[in-house]
N, C-alpha and C positions, 0 to 999 in steps of 0.2 A: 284354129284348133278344131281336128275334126271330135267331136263326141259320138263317143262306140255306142253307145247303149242309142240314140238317134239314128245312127245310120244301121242299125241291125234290125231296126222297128221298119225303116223305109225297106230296106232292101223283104224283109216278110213280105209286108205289104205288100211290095208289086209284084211279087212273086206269088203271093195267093189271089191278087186281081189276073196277071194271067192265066191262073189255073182256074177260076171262075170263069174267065171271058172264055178260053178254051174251050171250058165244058159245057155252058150256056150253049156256045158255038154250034156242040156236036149232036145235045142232048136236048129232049123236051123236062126231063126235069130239073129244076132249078132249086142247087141248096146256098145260105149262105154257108158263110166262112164259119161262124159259130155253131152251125148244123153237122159240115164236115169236121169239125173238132167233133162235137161229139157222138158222131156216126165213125170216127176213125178209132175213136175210144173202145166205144163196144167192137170192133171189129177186132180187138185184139184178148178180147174174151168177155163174158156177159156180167155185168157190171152196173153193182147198185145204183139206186140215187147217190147215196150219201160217198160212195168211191168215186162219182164221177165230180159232184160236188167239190174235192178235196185235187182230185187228179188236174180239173178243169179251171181253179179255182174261180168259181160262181158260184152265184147261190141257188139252193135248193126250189126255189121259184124259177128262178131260169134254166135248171133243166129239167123241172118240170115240162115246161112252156116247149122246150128242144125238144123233149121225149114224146109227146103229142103229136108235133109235126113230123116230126119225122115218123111216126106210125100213123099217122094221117097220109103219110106218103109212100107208106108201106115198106118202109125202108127195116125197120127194126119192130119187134115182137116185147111186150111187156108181158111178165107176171107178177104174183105176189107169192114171196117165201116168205115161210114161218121158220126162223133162226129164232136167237135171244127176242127179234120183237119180228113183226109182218113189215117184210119191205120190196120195193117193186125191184125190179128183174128185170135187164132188158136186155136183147140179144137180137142179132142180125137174123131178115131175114131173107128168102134165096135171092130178092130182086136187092137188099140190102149188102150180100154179097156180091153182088153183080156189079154193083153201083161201085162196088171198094174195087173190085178188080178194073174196070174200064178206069177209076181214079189211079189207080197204080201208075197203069201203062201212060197215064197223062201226065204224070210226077217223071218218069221216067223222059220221055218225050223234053219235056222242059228242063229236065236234069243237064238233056243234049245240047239244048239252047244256050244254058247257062257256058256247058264247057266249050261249045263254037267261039260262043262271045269274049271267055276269060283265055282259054289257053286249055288244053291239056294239064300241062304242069300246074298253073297253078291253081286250076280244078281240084286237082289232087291234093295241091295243098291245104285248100281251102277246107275240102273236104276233112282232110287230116286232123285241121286247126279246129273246126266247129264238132268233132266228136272226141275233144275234151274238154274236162272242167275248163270253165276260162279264168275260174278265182277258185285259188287252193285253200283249201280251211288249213 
């Protein structure tokens, strides 16, 4: 009996080991997997602790920790808003955008691998099948 929720954990997996091994490949800098989670986070608009906390689900120590390095790496820009309380703020910056587009083109790339390997069709379908709900409420 094959189990879904295992093989959609392996199939991730290798599929962000060769977008790591790729990019390692291409690039002198090096993020992991849980860096590009939350560098892909912000890239899609600037985004608290506590949304990424929830978006990410981690804890607030952990992206802390992500948030650090990754502007350690100059990837992403922190600040501090004063809304209902003071909270940090983080947002792409121009080499953090750089970094998202050269990852696109590498998603894209690999998107091509996958459909060489699978078929056209049932790329397509695959496709189809993973952009909806997989359990209906």
């Amino acid at each position: 009996m094959n189990d879904l929720i295992e093989l959609l954990y392996r199939q991730r997996k290798q599929l962000r080991h060769v977008a790591e091994t790729m990019w390692n490949s291409k690039y002198e800098l090096h993020l992991t997997s849980s860096e590009w989670s939350v560098l892909k986070s912000i890239s899609e608009g600037k985004r608290t602790v506590p949304e990424l906390v929830v978006q990410l689900d981690i804890t607030k120590q952990g992206v802390h920790k992500f948030l650090q390095s990754l502007q350690d790496k100059e990837l992403i820009k922190t600040e501090l808003v004063k809304g209902t309380k003071l909270q940090k703020v983080a947002s792409l910056t121009d080499k953090g955008q750089d970094a998202m587009q050269k990852s696109l083109a590498l998603d894209y790339e690999i998107s091509e691998m996958v459909r060489a390997s699978i078929g056209h069709e049932q790329y397509e379908q695959l496709i189809s099948i993973l952009g909806k709900p997989l359990i209906s409420n």
